[in-house]
C-alpha positions in Angstrom: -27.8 183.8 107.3 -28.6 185.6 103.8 -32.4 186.4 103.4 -34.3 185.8 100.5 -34.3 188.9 98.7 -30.2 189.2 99.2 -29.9 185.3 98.1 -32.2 186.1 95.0 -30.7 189.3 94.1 -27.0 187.8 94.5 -27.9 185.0 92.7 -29.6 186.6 89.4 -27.1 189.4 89.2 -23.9 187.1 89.2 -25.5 184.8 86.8 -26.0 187.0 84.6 -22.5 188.0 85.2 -21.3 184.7 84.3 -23.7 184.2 81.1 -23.0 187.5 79.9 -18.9 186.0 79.6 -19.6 184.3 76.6 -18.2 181.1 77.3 -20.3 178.1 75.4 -19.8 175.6 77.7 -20.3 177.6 80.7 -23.7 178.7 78.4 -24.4 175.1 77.6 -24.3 173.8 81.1 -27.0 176.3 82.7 -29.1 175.7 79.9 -28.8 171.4 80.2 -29.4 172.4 84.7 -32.9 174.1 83.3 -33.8 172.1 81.2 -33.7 169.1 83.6 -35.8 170.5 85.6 -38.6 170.9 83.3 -41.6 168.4 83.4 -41.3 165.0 81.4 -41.9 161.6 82.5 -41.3 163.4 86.3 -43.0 166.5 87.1 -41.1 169.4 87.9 -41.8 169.2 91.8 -40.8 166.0 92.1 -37.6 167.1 90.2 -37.1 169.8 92.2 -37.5 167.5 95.3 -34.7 165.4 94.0 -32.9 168.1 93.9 -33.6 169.3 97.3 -32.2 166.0 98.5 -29.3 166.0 96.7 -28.5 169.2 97.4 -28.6 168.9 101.3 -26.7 165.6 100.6 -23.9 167.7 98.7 -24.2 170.5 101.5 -24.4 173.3 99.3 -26.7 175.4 101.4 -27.2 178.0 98.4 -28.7 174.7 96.5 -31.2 174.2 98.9 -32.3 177.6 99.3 -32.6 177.6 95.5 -34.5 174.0 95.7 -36.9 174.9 98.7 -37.5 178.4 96.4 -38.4 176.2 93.3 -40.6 173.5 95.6 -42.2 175.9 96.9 -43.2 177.4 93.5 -44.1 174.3 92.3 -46.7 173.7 95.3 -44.8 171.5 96.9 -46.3 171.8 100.6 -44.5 171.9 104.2 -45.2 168.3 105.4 -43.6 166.9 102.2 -40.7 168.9 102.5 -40.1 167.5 106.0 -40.3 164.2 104.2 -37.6 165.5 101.6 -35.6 166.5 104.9 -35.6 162.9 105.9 -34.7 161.1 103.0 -31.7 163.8 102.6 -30.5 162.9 106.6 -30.9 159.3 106.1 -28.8 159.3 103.0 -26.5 161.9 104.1 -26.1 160.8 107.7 -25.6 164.0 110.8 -23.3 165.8 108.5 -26.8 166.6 107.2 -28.4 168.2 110.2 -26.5 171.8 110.1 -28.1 172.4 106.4 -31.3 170.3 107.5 -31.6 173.5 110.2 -30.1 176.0 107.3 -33.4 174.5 105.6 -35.8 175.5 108.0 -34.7 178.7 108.8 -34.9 179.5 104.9 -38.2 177.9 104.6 -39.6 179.4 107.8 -38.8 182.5 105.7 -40.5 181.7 102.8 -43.4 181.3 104.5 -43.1 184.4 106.1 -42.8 186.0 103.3 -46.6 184.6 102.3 -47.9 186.3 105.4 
């Protein structure tokens, strides 16, 4: 399993990496993903939720522990990420459950890290 700090290291350092290519579209795109997740008619939790689910739907495990980092943030508490979890196993099906426990672990973490 990668730990926060090595996911959130990883993660910043190679996306700067990619940004600092130069390519517009590449640019353009990470600039629309961040801007979609800013409040509007949805607040940004609730985006962030959607997010979650989708992610755990899509099975990209780096996803959700970028998602549960950002629900987290937002103040999105433990019970209703549990009712995130469901929603994403229900439209997902089993193939779900590995990242569903992927999920915990990482949150279990995040929690941790509170302590």
């Amino acid at each position: 399993m990668t730990d926060y700090s090595e996911f959130t290291r990883f993660r910043q350092q190679l996306n700067e990496r990619i940004l600092d290519s130069g390519n517009l579209e590449i640019k353009r795109f990470f600039a629309l993903d961040e801007r979609v997740y800013s409040p509007g008619v949805l607040d940004r939790a609730t985006k962030e939720m959607l997010g979650l689910v989708a992610s755990m739907v899509l099975r990209c495990d780096d996803c959700v522990r970028y998602h549960l980092i950002q629900c987290r943030q937002a103040g999105v508490e433990i019970k209703a990420l549990f009712e995130v979890f469901s929603v994403a196993l229900i439209v997902g099906g089993s193939i779900v459950i590995p990242h569903l426990r992927r999920a915990v672990d990482f949150l279990e973490e995040l929690e941790n890290r509170k302590s």
